[in-house]
C-alpha positions in Angstrom: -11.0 68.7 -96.9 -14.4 67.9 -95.3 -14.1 65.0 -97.5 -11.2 63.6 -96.2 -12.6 64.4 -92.1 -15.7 62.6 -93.1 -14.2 59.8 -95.0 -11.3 58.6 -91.8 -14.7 58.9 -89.5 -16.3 56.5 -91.5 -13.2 54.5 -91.0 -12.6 54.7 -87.4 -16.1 53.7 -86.5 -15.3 51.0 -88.6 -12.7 49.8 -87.0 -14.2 50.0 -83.5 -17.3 48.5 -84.5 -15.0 45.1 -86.1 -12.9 45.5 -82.7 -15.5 45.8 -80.5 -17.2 42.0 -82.2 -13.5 40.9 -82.3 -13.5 41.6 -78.3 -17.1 40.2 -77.7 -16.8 36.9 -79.7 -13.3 36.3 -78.5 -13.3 32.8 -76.4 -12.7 33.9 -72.5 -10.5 32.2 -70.0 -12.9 29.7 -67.7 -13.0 30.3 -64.2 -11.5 27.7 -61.7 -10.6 26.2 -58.3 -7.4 25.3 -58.1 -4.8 23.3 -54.9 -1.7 22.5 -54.5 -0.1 18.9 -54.7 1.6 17.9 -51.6 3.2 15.5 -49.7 2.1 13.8 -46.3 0.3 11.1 -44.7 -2.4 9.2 -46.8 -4.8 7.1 -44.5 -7.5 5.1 -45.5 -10.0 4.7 -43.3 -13.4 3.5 -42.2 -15.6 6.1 -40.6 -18.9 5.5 -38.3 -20.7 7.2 -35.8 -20.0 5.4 -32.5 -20.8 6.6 -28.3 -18.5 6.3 -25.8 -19.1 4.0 -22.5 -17.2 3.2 -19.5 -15.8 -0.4 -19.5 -16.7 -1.3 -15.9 -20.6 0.5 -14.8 -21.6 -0.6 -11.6 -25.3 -0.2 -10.0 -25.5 -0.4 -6.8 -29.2 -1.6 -5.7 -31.1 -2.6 -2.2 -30.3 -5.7 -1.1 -33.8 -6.0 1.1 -36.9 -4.1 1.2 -36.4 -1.3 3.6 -36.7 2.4 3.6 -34.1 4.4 1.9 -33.2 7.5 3.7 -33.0 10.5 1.3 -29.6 10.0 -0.9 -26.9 13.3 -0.4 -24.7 12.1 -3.3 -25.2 13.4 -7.0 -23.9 12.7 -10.8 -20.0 14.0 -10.5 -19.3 13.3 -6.7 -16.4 11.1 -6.3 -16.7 8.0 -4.3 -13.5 5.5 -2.7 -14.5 2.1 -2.4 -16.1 1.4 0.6 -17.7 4.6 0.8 -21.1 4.7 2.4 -23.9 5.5 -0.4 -27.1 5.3 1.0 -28.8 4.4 4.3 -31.4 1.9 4.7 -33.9 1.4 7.8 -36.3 -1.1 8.2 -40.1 -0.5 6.5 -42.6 0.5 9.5 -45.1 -0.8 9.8 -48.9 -0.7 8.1 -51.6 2.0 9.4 -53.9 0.9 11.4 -58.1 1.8 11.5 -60.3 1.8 14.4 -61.2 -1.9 13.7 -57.7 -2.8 13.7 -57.5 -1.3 16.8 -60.0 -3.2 18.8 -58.8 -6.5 17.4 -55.2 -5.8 18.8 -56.3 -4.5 22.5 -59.1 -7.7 22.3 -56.1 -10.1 21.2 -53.3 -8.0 24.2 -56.5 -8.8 26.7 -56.7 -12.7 25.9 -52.8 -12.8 25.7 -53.1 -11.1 29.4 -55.7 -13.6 30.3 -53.2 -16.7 29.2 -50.5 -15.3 31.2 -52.6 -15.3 33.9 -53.8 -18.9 33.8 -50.6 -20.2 32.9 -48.9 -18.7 36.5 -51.8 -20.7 38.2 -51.6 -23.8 36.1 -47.6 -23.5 37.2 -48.9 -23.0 41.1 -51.3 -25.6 41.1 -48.9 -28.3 39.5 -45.9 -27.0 42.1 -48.2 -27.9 44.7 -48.7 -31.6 43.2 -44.7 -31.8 42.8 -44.5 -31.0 46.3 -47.3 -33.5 47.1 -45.8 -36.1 45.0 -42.2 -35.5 46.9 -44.1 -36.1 50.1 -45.6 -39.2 49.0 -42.0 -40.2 48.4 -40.7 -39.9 51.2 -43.4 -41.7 53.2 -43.4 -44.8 51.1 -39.6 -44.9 50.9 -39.8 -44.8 55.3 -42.5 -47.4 55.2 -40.8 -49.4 52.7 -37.8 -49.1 54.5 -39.6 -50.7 57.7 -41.2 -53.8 55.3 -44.7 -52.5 55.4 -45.2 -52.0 51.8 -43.8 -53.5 48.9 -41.4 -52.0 46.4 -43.8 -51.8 43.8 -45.4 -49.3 45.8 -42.3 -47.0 46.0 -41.8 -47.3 42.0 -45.0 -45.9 41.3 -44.6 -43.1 43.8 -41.3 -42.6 42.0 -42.7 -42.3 38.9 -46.0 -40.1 40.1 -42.8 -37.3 41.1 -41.4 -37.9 37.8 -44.4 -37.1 36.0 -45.4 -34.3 38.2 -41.8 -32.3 37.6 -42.8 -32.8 33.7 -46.0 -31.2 34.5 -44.4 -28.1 36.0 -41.9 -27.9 32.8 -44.7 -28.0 30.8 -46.7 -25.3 32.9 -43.5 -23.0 32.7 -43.1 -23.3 28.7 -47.0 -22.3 28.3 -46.5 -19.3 30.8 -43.4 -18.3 28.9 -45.2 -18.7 25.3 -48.3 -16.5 26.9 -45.9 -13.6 27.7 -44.5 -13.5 24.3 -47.5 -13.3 23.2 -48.8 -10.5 25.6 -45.3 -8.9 24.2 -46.6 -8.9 20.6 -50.0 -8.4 21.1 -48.8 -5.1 23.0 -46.3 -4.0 19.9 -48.9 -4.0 17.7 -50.5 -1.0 19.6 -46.8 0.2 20.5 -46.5 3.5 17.7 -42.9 2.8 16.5 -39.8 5.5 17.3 -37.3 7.0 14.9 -35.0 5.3 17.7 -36.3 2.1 16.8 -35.8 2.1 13.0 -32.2 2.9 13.3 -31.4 0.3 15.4 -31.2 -2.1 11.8 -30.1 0.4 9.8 -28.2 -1.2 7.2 -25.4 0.7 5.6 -24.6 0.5 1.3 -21.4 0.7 0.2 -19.8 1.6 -2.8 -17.8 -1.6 -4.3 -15.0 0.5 -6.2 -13.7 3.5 -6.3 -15.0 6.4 -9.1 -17.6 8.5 -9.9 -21.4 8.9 -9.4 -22.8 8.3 -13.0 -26.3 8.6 -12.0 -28.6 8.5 -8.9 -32.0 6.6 -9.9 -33.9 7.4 -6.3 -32.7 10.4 -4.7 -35.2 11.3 -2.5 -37.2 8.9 0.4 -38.8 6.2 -0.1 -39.7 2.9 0.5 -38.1 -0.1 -2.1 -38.8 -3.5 -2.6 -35.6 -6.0 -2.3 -33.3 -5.0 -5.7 -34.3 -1.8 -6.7 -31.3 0.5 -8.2 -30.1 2.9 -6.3 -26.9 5.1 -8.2 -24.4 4.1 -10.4 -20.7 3.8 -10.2 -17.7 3.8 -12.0 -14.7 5.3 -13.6 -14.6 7.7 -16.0 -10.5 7.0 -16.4 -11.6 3.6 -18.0 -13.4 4.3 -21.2 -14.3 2.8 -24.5 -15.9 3.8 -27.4 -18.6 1.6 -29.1 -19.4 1.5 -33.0 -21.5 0.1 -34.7 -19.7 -1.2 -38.1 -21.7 -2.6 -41.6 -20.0 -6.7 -41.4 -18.7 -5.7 -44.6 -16.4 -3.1 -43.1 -16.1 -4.8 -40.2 -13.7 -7.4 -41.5 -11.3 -4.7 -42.2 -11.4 -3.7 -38.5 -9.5 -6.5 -37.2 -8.4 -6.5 -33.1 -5.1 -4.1 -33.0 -6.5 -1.6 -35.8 -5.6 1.8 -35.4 -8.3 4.3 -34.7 -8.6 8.2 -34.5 -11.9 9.1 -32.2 -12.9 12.8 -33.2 -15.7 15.5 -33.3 -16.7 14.7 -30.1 -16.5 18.6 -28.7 -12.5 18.3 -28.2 -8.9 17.3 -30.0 -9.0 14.1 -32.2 -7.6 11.3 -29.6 -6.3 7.9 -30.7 -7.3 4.8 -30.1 -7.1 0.8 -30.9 -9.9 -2.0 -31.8 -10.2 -4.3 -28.8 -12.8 -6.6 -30.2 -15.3 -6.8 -32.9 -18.4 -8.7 -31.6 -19.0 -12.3 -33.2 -22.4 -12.1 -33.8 -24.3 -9.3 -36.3 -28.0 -7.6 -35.8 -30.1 -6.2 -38.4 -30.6 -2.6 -38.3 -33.0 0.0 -40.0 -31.3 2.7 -41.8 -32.5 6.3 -42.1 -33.5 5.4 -45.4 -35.8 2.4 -44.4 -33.0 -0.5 -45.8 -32.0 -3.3 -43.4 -28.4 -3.7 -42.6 -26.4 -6.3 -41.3 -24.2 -4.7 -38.1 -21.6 -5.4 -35.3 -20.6 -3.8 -32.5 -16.9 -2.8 -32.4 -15.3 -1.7 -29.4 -12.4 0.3 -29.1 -10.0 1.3 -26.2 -9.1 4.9 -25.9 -5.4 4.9 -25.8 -4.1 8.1 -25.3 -3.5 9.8 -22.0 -6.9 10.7 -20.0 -5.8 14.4 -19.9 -6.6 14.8 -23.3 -9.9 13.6 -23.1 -11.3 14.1 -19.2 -14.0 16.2 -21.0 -15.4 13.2 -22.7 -18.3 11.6 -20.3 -20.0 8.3 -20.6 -22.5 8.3 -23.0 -20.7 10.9 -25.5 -21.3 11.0 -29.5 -18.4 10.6 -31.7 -17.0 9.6 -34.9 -14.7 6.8 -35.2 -12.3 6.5 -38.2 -10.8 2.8 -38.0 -7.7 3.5 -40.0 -7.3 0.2 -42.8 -4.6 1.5 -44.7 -1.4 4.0 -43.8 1.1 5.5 -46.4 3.7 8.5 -45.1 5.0 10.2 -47.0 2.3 10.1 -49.7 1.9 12.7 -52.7 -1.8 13.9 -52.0 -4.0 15.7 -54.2 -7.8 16.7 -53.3 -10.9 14.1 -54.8 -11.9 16.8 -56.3 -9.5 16.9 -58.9 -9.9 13.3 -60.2 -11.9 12.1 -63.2 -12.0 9.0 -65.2 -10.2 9.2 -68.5 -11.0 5.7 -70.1 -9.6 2.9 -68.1 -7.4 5.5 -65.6 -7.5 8.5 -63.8 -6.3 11.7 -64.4 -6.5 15.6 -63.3 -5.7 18.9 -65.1 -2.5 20.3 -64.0 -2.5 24.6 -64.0 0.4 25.3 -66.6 0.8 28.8 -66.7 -3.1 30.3 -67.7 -4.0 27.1 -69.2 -5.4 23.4 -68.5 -3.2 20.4 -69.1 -4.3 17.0 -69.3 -2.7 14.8 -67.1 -3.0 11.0 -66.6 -2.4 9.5 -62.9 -2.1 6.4 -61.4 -3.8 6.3 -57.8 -3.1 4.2 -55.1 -6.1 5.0 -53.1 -8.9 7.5 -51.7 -10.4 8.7 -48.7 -13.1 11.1 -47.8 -10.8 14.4 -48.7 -7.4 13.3 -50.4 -6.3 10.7 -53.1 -3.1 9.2 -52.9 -1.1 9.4 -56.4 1.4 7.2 -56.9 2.5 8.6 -60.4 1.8 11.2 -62.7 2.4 14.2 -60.5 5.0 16.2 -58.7 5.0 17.8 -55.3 3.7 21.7 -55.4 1.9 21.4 -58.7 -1.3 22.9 -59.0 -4.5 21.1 -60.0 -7.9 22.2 -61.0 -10.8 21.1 -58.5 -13.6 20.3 -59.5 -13.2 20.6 -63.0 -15.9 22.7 -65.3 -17.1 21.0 -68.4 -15.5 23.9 -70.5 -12.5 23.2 -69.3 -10.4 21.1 -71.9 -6.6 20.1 -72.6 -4.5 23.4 -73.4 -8.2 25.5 -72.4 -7.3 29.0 -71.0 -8.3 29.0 -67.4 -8.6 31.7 -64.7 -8.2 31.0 -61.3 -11.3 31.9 -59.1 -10.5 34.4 -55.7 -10.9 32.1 -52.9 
């Protein structure tokens, strides 16, 4: 009897021990990703950082040298076209030193003294008018009577003439002394806030829009076309990209574009022009490209994008090719398989090998034009243990 006990323990132990290997060196199921096949829109695009900018950016600058009374306006005020902007006064003038000083009241006392002398230079050559009229007279009496000849009264004639000119001439030096007595005596004049106002100038804003930026704020004095803010609309944007001349070929005027990850909703938009002439840029990596700048209207309606500002960074997907409805399965899932594609479909727990023909790619999807049904499910990313009829496991997300 102990025999027999001893004999089925041997066996049991056995048995485990050979089930135990069997369960160790058994081949396990391989863990995978798996998504679903699905129909929608396939779009194949051309994607690029880009920055938006208004189309129309006005700076509004000083016409003249003056002085530029401090600026109330700032970034985000609205403006209406022929709003004032900025007030400008005339520059005062220079400081003056003691030396300066002197010079002016020395140059106001000789301006003083020519006034002077020209109201006696006009006295003295009144007085010979008068003379000269008197002379006149007589000769034209005596003349008159036949006791001197005409030739005499000509010359009198033309002694008045000259004396008359001689008074003119006296009153245009008198008058050019007092304007110079006038200046002489502004220089030592200190100017008034009254007096710089009186050509104030006023700047006006050309359009109607926003203030983008306001270079000179505070006081000072500018020279002639110095910038003072800038103007414009932020209704009237466009988004600029700078495309590889290989891609932009494909980005013909018209194209559709999608302008995204910019802080908001993806909002569309449409190539306007694609620049004739490239540049060569520097990469990241230190390798010269050949670029041009795209531009490209935003088209949908400014409520969906007020947000955006000038001078934004975004992502512009120029879209080259558009299928809808489109079966779509992930990148992920594709390999080569000699001169074709294909993907392993999830039948049941196991792989199956499964040529495709694709008609294109993008960043996320492929689009498969045969091979595959909608609502099948693929393996992503495919292991290297995974093999046609392989038992598979799918992986918790």
């Amino acid at each position: 009897m102990d025999f027999k006990k001893s004999t089925w323990g041997w066996l049991a132990g056995v048995v485990a021990a050979v089930a135990a290997l069997a369960w160790a060196f058994a081949p396990r199921p391989v863990e995978v990703e798996v998504a679903a096949v699905r129909q929608g829109r396939f779009e194949q695009a051309i994607e690029e950082d880009g920055r938006t900018r208004l189309k129309q950016r006005y700076t509004i600058s000083a016409p003249v040298a003056a002085r530029l009374e401090r600026i109330s306006l700032r970034e985000g005020d609205r403006v209406a076209a022929g709003d004032i902007v900025a007030l400008l006064t005339p520059v005062m003038s220079s400081m003056v030193d003691e030396r300066s000083i002197r010079e002016a009241k020395a140059r106001l006392e000789g301006a003083s003294a020519s006034v002077e002398r020209g109201a006696a230079r006009i006295a003295r050559t009144r007085i010979a008018v008068q003379q000269a009229q008197l002379e006149v007279q007589r000769t034209e009496r005596l003349a008159a009577e036949g006791f001197l000849p005409g030739s005499r009264l000509d010359s009198d004639r033309l002694a008045l003439a000259a004396a008359q000119r001689e008074l003119d001439v006296a009153i245009a030096e008198h008058d050019l002394a007092v304007h110079e007595q006038q200046q002489a005596a502004a220089v030592l004049r200190p100017p008034s806030a009254a007096d710089t106002r009186l050509g104030s100038l006023k700047v006006r804003s050309p359009v109607a829009g926003v203030v983008l930026k306001v270079a000179q704020p505070s006081e000072a004095t500018l020279p002639a076309g110095t910038a003072l803010l800038d103007v414009g609309d932020p209704r009237q944007m466009e988004v600029l990209s700078e495309l590889l001349t290989t891609d932009a070929v494909q980005a013909q005027p018209g194209r559709r574009a999608v302008i995204e990850r910019w802080g908001g909703p993806a909002v569309e938009g449409r190539v306007r022009r694609v620049e004739p002439a490239a540049f060569t840029k520097v990469s990241a990596l230190g390798i010269e490209e050949q670029r041009v700048n795209v531009l490209i209207d935003v088209t949908s309606p400014p409520e969906q994008w007020q947000a955006m500002g000038d001078g934004f960074r975004v992502v512009v997907r120029v879209i080259t090719a558009s299928v809808d409805p489109a079966l779509l399965v992930p990148v992920g899932a594709l390999f080569p398989q000699g001169q074709s594609m294909a993907v392993y479909v999830l039948d049941g727990k196991r792989a199956r090998l499964q040529p495709v023909e694709v008609g294109g790619r993008n960043g996320t999807h492929a689009w498969v034009r045969s091979g595959l049904v909608a609502d099948q499910t693929v393996i992503v990313y495919p292991p290297s243990a995974v093999a046609d009829g392989k038992r598979v496991k799918t992986r918790a997300p």
